[in-house]
C-alpha positions as CSV (number, residue, x, y, z in Angstrom):
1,X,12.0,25.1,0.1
2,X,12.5,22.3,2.2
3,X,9.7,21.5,4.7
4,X,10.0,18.9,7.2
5,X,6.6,18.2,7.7
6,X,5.5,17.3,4.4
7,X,9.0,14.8,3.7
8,X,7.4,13.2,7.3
9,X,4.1,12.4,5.8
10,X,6.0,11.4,2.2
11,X,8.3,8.7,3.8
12,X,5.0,7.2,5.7
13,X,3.3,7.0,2.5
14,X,6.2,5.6,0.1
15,X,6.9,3.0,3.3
16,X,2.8,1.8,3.3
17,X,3.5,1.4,-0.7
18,X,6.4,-0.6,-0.7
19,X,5.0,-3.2,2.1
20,X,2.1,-3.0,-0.3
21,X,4.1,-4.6,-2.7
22,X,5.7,-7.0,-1.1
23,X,2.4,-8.9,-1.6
24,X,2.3,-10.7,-4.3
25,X,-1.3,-11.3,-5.0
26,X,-0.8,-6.9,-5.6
27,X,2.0,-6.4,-7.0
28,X,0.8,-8.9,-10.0
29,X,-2.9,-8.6,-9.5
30,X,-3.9,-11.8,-9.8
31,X,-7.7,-10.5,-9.1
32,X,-9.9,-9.8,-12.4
33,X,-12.3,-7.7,-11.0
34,X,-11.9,-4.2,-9.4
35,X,-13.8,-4.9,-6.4
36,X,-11.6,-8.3,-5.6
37,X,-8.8,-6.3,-6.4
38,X,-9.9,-3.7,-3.7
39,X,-10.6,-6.4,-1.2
40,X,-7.1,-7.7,-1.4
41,X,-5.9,-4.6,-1.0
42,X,-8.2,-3.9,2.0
43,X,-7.0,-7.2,3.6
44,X,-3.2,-6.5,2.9
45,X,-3.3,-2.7,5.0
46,X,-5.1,-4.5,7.9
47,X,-1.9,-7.0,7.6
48,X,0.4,-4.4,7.7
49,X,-1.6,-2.2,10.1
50,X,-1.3,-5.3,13.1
């Protein structure tokens, strides 16, 4: 069944994913260890978050 509640909190997430990707330093991952990698991606959500 449909429930409008949970396709809310889907298009929220699939939104913070795609502006995730429009970074290009994540969408290639230029970083070669986990940690930097994690950083980056830190960095990016504060971005989008301003």
């Amino acid at each position: 069944a449909f429930e409008a509640s949970i396709y809310k909190r889907r298009n929220i997430v699939e939104r913070c994913f795609n502006q995730l990707k429009q970074h290009r330093a994540i969408a290639t991952r230029y970083d070669k260890t986990a940690q930097s990698y994690q950083a980056m991606i830190d960095l990016a959500t504060l971005l989008i978050w301003l």
